[in-house]
Each structure stands twice: as C-alpha cells, then as structure tokens.
C-alpha positions as CSV (number, residue, x, y, z in Angstrom):
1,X,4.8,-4.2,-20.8
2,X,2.8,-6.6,-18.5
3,X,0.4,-4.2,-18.3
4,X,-2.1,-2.9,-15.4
5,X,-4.0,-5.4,-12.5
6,X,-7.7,-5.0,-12.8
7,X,-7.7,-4.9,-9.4
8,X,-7.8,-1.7,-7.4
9,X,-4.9,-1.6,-4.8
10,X,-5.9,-0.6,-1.7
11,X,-3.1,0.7,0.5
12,X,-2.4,0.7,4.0
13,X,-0.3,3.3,5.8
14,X,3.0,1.4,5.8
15,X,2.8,1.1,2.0
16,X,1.9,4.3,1.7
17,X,4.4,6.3,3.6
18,X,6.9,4.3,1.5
19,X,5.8,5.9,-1.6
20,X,4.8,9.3,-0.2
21,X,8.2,9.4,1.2
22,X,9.8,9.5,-1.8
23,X,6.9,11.4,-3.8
24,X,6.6,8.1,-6.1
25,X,2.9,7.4,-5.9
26,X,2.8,7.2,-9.6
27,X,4.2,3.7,-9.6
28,X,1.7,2.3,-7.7
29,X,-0.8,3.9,-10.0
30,X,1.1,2.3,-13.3
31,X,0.7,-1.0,-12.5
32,X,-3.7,-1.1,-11.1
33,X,-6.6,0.1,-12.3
34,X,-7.2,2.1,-9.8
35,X,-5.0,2.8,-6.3
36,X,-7.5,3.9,-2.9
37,X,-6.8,4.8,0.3
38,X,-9.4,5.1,3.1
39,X,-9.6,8.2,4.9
40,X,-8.3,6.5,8.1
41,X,-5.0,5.5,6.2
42,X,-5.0,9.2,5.1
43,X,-5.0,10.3,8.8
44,X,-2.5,8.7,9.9
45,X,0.5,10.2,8.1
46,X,2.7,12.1,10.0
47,X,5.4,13.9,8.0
48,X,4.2,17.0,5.9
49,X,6.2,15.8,2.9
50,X,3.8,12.2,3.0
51,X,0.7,14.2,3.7
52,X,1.5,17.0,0.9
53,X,2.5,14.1,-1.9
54,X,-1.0,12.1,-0.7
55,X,-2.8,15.9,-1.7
56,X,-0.9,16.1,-5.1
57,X,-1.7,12.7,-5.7
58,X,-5.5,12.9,-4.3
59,X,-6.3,16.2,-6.7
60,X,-4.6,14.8,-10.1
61,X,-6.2,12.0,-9.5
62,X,-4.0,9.2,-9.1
63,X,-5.2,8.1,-5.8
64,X,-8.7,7.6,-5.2
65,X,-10.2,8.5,-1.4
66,X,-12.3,6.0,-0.3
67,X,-14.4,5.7,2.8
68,X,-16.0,2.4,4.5
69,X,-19.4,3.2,4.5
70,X,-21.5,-0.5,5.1
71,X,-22.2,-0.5,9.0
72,X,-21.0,-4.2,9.1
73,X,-17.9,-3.4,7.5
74,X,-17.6,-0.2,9.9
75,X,-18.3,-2.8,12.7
76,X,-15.9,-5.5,12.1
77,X,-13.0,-2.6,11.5
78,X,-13.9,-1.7,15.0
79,X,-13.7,-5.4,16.3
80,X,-9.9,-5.8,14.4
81,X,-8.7,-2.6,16.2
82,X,-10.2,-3.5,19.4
83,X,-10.0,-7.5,19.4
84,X,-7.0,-8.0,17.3
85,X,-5.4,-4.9,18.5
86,X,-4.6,-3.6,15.3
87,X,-4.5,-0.1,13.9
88,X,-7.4,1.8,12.6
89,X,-6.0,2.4,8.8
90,X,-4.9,-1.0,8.7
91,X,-8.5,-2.8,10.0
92,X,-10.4,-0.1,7.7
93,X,-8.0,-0.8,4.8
94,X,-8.3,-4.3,4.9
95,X,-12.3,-4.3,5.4
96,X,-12.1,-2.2,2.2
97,X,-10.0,-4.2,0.6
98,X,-12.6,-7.5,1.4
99,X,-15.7,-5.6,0.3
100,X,-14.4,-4.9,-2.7
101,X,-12.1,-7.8,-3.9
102,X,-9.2,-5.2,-4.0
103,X,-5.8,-6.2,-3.3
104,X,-4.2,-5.5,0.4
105,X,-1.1,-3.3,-0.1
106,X,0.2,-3.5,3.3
107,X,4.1,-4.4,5.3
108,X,2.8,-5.1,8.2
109,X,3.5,-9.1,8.3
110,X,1.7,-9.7,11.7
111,X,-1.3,-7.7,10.2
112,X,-1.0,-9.8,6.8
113,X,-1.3,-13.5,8.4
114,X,-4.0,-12.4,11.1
115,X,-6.1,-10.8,7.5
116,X,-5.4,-14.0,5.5
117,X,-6.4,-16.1,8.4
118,X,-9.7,-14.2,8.4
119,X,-10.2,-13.7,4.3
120,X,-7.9,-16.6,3.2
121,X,-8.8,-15.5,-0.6
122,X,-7.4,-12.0,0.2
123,X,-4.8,-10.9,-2.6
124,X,-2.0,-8.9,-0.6
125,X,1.8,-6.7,-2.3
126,X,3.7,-5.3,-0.2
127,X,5.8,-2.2,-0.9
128,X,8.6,-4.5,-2.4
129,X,6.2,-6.2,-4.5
130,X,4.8,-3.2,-5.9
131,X,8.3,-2.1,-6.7
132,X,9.0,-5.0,-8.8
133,X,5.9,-4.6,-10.6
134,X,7.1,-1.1,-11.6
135,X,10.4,-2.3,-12.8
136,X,8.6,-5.1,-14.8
137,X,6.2,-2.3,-16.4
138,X,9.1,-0.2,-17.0
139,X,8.2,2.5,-15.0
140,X,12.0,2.6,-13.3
141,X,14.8,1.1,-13.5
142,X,16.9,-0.8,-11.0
143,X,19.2,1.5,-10.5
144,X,16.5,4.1,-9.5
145,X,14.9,1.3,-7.3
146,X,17.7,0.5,-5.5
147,X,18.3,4.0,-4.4
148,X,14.3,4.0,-3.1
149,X,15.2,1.3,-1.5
150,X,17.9,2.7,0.5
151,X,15.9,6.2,1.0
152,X,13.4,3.1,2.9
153,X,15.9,1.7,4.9
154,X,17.2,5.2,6.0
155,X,14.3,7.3,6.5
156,X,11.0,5.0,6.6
157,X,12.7,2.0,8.6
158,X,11.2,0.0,6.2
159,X,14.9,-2.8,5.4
160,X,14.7,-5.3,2.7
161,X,16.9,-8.2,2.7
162,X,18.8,-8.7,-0.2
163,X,21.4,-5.6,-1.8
164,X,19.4,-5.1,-5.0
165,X,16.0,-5.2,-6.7
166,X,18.3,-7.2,-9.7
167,X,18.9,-10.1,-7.0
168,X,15.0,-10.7,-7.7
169,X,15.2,-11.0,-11.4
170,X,17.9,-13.2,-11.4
C-alpha cells in the first residue's frame, strides 16, 4: 500500500461536494495525514446530504475544521475574492493551504493557475487525483470508482474525460 501523504489536504468546496455527495469522505482521509476544511468551505454546501456527511465526518473525526485565523492571511483571502474575483471557500482554502504547506484539493482550474501563479510551490489534487490515490491504497476498486464517477457526472456536474479510472493505470 503506498501509504498516507504527510501532508494535510486541504479541500475546497468543489472537492468536497464530490465526496460528500457520495458519502465517501473516508478516501480522502486514507490517503493524508490529516484532511481540513475551513469553515467558509463548510458554508458553502448546499444540499443536506453534503452538509449531513461533512457533520458525520466532522464528529468521527475524519475531517478536521479549520479556521484562518492570521489577519494577513484573513486579508489577502479578502483581496483573492474581491481582486481576483474568486469565491470565499476557495481564497480561504487556498490561504490555508499556503500557511500551512498543505496541499490544495480543489477542481476549479481557473482558481488552480491564478493560486500557482501566486504560490508557484503550491502542491494541488484534484477530486480525480484523490480518486486514484484511493484505488492505489486499495481503498476501492475501479469498478466502485467508475460508478463515483458517473454519480459526478450525473449529479455534481463534475465530467471526466476518459470512460474509466483503469484508462489511468494503463
């Protein structure tokens, strides 16, 4: 098994609606020391289903709340949302992520290039990343992955472009 990043992951709302859709939070927790979410990530799910699996999640333990707390930080969050005209959980999320050498977990491409223009040494996975990373630590199989992945594309408009997670190990 390859084993867990020392890294904390630090997700941002797209990655997490992905896994809270589909009540798979776990995997993102079996592959990094620790997995955080700031609390303007957490306000920003919608659907009771996300926000109830984020709960289960927050009081076992798996995910750890988090909270930007250096007035810098809480600045330059401020400036990305106003400035760059970017969302709150996503400027807070990657501020985070800086301050703490954490890596990004965020789908968001646009966001991704404008934050590794500004940090060029942030480390960033996207939802499809993490998902290989949990097929590698053989915490599911493809099978189970490809039907995630098709629960994404339905319900969480979230399409990736090839027919199977096995097309990546190939």
């Amino acid at each position: 098994m390859p084993g867990k990043d020392a890294k904390p992951l630090i997700l941002d709302t797209s990655v997490l609606v992905n896994y809270a859709h589909i009540d798979r939070l776990d995997l993102l927790v079996g592959a990094h020391v620790e997995t955080r979410v700031v609390e303007q990530v957490q306000t920003e799910l919608q659907r009771q289903n996300q926000k109830k699996a984020l709960e289960r999640a927050i009081t076992n333990g798996t995910i750890l709340p988090c909270a930007v707390e250096d007035l810098e930080d809480i600045a330059e969050a401020f400036k990305i949302v106003y400035d760059d005209r970017r969302g709150r959980g996503e400027a807070f999320s990657f501020v985070y992520a800086r301050s703490t050498g954490g890596i990004l977990g965020i789908d968001d491409k646009r966001a991704m290039s404008l934050f590794q223009r500004k940090f060029p040494e942030l480390a960033t996975a996207t939802s499809k990343d993490l998902m290989v990373k949990a097929i590698k630590n053989k915490l599911i199989t493809i099978a189970e992955a490809d039907e995630i992945k098709g629960i994404w594309e339905q319900e969480c408009r979230y399409k990736l472009l090839f027919e199977s997670f096995s097309d990546l190990f190939k």
